[in-house]
N, C-alpha and C positions, 0 to 999 in steps of 0.2 A: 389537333390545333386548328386543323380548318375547317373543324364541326364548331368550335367554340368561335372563332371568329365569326362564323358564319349567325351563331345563336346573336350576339353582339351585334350584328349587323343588324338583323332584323328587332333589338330589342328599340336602337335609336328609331328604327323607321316605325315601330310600333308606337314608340314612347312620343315622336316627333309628330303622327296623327294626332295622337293624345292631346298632346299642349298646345296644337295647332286649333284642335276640336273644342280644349276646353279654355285657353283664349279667347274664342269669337264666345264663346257662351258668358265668358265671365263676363267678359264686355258688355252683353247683353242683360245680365242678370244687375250689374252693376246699374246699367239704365234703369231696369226696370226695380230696381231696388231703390233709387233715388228718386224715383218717380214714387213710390210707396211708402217712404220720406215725406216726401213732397203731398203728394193725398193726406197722408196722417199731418202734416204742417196747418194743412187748411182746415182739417176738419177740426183738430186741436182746435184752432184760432175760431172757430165758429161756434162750435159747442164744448169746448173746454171737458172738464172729466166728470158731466151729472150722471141726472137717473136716466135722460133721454138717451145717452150715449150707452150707457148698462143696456136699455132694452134693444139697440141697435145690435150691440155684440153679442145679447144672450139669443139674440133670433136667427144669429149663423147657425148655434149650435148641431140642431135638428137636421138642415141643408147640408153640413159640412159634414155628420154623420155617415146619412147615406151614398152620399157622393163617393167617401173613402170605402164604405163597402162596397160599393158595387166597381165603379170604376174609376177609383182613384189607385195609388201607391201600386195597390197588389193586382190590379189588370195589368200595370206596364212591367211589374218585374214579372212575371207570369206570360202574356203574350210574346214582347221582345224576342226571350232566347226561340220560346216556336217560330215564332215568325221569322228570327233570323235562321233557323235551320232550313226553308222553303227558300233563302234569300242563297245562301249556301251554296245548295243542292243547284241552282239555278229555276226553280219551280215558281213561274209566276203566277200561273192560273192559280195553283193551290194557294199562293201566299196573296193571291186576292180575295180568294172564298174568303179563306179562314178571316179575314181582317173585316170583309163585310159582314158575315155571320155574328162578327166580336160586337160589329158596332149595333147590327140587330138587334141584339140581347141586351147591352145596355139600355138602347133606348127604352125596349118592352118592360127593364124593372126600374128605370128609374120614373118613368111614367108611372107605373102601375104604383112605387112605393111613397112617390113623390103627391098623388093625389091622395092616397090616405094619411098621407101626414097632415097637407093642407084641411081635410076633416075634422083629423083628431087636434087642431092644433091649440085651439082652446085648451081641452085636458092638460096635452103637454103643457103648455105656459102653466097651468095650474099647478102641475103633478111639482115640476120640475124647479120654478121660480115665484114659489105662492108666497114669497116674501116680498116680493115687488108689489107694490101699491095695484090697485086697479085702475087706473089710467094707466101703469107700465105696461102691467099683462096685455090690455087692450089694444097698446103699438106693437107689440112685440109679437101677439097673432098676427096682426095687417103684414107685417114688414117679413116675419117667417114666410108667408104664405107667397109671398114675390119671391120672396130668393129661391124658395122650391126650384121655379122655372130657372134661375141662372143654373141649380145645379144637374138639369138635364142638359143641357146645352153644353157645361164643361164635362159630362160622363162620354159624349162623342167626342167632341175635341179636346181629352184626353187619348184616346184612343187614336185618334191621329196623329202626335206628340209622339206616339209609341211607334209608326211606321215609320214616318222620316226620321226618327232618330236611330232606329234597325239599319235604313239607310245611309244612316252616317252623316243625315243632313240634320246642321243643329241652329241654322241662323231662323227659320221662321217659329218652330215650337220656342226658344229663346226668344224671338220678335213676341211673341203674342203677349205675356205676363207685363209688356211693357207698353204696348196696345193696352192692356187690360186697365191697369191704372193709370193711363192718360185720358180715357173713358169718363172714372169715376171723379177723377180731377173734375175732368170739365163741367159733371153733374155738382158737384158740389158748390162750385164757384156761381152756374147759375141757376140751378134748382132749390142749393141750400137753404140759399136766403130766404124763401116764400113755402116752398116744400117743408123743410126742417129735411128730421133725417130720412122720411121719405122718399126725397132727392138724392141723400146717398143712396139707395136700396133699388132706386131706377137706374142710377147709375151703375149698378152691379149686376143690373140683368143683360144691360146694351156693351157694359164691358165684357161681359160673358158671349154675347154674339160675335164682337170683335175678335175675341180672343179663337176660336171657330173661325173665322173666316179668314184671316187672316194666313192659316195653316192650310185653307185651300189650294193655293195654285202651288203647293209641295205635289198638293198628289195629283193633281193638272201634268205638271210635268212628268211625273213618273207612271204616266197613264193608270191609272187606278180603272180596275176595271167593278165598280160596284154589283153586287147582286141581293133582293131581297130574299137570302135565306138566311137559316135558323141552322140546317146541319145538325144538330143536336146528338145526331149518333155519330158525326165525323169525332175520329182519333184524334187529330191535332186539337179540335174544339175542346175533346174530353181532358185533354193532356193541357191545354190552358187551364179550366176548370179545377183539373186536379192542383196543378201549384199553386194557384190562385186562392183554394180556400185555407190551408194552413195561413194565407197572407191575411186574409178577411179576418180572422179571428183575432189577430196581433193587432188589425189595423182597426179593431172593434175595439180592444182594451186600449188605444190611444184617444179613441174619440171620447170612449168613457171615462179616461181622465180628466180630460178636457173639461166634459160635462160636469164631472166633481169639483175640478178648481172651478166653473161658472158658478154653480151652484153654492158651494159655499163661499165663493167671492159676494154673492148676492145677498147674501145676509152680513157681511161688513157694512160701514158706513157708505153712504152714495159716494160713485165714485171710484171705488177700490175695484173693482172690476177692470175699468177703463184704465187704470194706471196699471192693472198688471198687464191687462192685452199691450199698451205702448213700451211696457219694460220685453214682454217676448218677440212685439214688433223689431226695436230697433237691435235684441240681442241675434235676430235673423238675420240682418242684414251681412254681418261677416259669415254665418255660415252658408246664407245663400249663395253670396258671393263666392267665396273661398270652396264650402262643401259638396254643394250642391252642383254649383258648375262642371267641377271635379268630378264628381260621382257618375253624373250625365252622359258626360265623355266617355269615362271611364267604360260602364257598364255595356255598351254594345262591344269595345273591344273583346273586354272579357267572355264574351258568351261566344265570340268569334273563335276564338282559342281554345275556349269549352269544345264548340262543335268539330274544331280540327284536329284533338287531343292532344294540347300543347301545354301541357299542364307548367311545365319548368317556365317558357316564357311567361307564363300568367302570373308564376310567381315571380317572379323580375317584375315583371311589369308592376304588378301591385306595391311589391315593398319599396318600391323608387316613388311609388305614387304615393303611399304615406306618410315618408319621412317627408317630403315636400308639405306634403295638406300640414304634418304639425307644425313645421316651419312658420308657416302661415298663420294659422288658427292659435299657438300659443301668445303671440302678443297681443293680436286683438284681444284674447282672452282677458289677459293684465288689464288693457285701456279702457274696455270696459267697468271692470272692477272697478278701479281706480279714478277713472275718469267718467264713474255715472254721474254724476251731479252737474261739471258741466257741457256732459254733450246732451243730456236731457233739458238743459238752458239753449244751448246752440240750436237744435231739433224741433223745440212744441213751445218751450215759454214765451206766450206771445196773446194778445188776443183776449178770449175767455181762459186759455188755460196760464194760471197764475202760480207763485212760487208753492204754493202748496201741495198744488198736482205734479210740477216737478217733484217733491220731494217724495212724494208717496212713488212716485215712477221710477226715479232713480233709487228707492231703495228694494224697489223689484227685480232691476237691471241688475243691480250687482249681485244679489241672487244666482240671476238667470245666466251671467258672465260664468260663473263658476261649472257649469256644465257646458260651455260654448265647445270646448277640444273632446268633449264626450261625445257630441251629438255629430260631431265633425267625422270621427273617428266611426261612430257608428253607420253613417252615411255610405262610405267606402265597404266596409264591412258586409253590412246586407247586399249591397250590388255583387260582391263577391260570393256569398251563398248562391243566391239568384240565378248568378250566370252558370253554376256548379248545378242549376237545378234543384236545389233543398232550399224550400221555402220553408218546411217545418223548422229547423234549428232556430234561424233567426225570430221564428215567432213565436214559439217558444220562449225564447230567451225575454221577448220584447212584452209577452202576456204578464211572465215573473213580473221586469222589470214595472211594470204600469202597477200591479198590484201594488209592488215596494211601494211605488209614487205615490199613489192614492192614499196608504196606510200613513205613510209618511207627511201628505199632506195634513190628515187630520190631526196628527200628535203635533206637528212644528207650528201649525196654527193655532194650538191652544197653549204649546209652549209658550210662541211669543207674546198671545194676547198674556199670560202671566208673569212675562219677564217687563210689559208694558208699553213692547214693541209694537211698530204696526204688523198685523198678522199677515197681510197679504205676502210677504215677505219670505212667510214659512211654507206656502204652499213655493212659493221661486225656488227657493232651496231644495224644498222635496224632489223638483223637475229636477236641477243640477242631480242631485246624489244620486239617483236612482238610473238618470241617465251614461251617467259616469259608469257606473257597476255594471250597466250593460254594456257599455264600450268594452272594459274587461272579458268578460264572460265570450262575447262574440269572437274575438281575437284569441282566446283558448282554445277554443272547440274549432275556429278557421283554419289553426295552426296545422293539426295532422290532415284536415283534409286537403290543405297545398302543399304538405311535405316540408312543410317551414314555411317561413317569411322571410326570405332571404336578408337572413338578421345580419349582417357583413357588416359592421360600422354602425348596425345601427343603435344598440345601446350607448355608443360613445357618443353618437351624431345626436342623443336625445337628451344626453347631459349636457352638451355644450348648448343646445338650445334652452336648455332647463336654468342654464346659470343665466344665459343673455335676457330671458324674460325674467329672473329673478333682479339681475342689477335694473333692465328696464323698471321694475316695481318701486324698488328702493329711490329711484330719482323722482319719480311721480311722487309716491309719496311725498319726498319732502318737499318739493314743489307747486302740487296743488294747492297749495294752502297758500299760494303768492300769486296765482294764478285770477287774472282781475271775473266778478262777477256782472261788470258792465263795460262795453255793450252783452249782450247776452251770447254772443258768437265766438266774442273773442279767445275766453278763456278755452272753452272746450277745441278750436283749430289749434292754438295754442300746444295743450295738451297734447294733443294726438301728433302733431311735430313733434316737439319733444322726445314721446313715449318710440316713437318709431327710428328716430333717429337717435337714441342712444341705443336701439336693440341693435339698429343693421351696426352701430360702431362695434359695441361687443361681439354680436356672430359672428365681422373680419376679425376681430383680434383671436378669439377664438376661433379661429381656421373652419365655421359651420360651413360643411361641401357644399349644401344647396344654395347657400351665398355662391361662394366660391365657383360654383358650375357658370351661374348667372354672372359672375363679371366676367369670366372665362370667353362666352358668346359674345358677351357687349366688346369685347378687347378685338374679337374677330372682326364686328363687322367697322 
């Protein structure tokens, strides 16, 4: 009994880190997600959804590519757990090599791979989008060939995101993304005008420096002892390296997704590109918020109870942190759905972008709604592998899953073009299903390597939530269709009042714990 109390003890003070850590983060993320709102409001309003705006977002592609090979996703879930074993052990000299040696090597290949792209970049825009006009190809070389350099600049200051958050410090790598896009704000409000979207593209190289420096005085405080080495035969480096590339390969088959929905987005009408990047923009914004903040948090604890061999609390800790995330992430999911039309009104109708671009976007969103609890779910899940040190499973599972997508994209796109839908539609759908079926799969195979999921309530807890977004559906529905279309705001706050406030009435009547935990606190203080 007073080994169990004792596990209890520390699960609150584990759990209480947690929602403490991932509080200020959501906070942050919240900002910096309303800020990228807010960016996308202006740029919307300035260049609405043409061919200018297509070759702005086809010229991430290449910059976004390498960035995720080298040191995006799979550097931080790969360095973290090493670097938290040095944090551990109490070893600082070594967890300052390793972390300088980390940032040496990014710099060396994303320089070295970042200048042959800017060469080949002509080709590419050929190879890749030789369906764009030539005045498109011909911005979309200029404007790739800038953002190259943003994506050296966030392959370090990725890398630093990954120490202070080893550290447990989560307010400045959270400050930065919200640095980032007050940046490109400010670029667009006075570059847009004279620059065009050029202005954006300078603004995403100085939001890129921002977001860098801004992560500086973390490792100010926590004395960072820099060194120019490489280490290339140091164990820890090798032992990064080694998790790391099952991660690269996963996080290859997403960029190449990507690349597929651009690519055949670019051959729809002008336009449909742009409306599906704003239908995945604003279906980000709850998982950023909700999954991502989560995950963040999450993931140093888990690797901390990796290295202490506390596997039982891990699993506590995780299956309290799931049922929570779907708490969350199932009704935004519904409001979505439900309410794409007018929060795609409240959001970007304004300006240049007119009812038309709403509708082409909103019918992306509700798409992309439909995998929102997949991609949630997934989130948690890989940080869970990660901390366990199997980066293979998850990328595995996430190679399948991109394949499904891609294959998926091209049949539902030519489905809808024949059913006389807009096509863009079917590649959004493709992302939900296939993301969805990876949520499953991951949660299988996670299952015996934590000894469960400390399933306690939790299939009851996922019906009682299953019926509250179900009746929340049922009221939208019959609702939005009285819901007014002018002014352009109203209806979609509207909406989402509504949507939210008949889920929390259901979850109390239906006794949902994770309700119930939270009035619990609020009754205390």
């Amino acid at each position: 009994m007073a080994r169990m109390a004792q596990s209890d003890t520390q699960s609150r003070v584990q759990l209480g880190k947690i929602a403490r850590a991932a509080t200020l983060v959501m906070a942050l993320f919240v900002a910096s997600r309303v800020l990228g709102l807010v960016r996308e409001m202006v740029i919307a309003r300035q260049f609405g959804a043409g061919a200018e705006m297509d070759a702005y977002l086809a010229a991430f592609r290449v910059p976004d590519f390498l960035f995720y090979m080298v040191a995006g996703g799979a550097l931080g879930s790969a360095f973290i757990p090493v670097f938290t074993g040095y944090l551990t052990r109490g070893d600082m000299p070594g967890a300052w090599r390793l972390a300088s040696a980390v940032i040496n090597w990014v710099l060396l290949l994303l320089c070295a791979l970042g200048g042959l792209a800017a060469v080949l970049a002509p080709w590419l825009v050929q190879t890749f989008f030789g369906e764009f006009t030539p005045d498109q190809q011909a911005l979309t070389v200029t404007l790739m060939r800038w953002m190259l350099i943003s994506t050296v600049i966030f392959g370090v200051s990725g890398v630093v995101m990954g120490i202070l958050n080893a550290h447990q410090h989560f307010l400045l790598p959270a400050l930065a993304p919200v640095i980032y896009n007050a940046v490109i704000i400010a670029a667009a409000l006075m570059l847009g005008p004279t620059w065009g979207v050029r202005g954006l593209t300078a603004g995403v190289v100085a939001g890129a420096g921002a977001h860098l420096l801004v992560q500086i005085p973390g490792l100010v405080r926590r004395r960072m002892v820099y060194r120019p080495v490489l280490d290339w035969r140091d164990a820890s480096l090798r032992e990064v390296g080694r998790l790391m590339a099952p991660r690269v390969l996963g996080l290859a088959a997403v960029q190449l997704n990507f690349m597929v929905n651009a690519v055949l987005a670019s051959r729809l009408p002008a336009g449909r590109l742009t409306a599906l990047n704003y239908g995945w923009i604003i279906m980000l914004l709850p998982q950023g918020v909700i999954a991502q903040s989560v995950a963040t948090a999450l993931f140093p604890t888990l690797s901390a109870l990796t290295a202490q061999g506390n596997r039982s609390e891990m699993r506590r800790i995780f299956g309290l942190t799931l049922r929570n995330l779907l708490f969350l992430t199932l009704p935004a999911a519904v409001g979505l759905l439900v309410l794409a039309t007018p929060i795609v009104r409240l959001l970007l109708q304004r300006g240049a972008f007119d009812a038309e671009d709403t509708a082409a976007t909103a019918w992306a969103l509700g798409f992309f709604a439909l995998g929102l609890t997949g991609h949630a779910v997934v989130e948690i899940a890989t940080r869970a592998f990660y901390a366990l040190k199997d980066t293979r499973t998850p990328v595995a599972v996430g190679v399948a899953a991109m394949g499904v997508n891609i294959g998926l994209s091209i049949v539902l796109m030519g489905l809808f073009a024949r059913l006389g839908w807009q096509a863009h539609g079917g590649l959004a759908l493709a992302n939900s299903i296939a993301v969805s079926l990876e949520a499953v799969v991951l949660m299988a195979l996670l299952r015996p390597k934590m000894g469960g999921l400390s399933e306690d309530g939790m299939r009851a807890g996922l019906v009682k939530m299953g019926l509250a977004a179900a009746g929340m559906a049922a009221a939208l529905f019959i609702l939005t269709p009285l819901l007014p279309a002018r002014p352009t705001w109203l209806g979609g706050l509207a909406g989402m009042g509504i949507g939210a406030g008949v889920y929390l009435l259901l979850a109390y009547l239906l006794g949902v714990d994770e309700l119930q935990t939270v009035l619990r606190r609020l009754r205390r203080r």
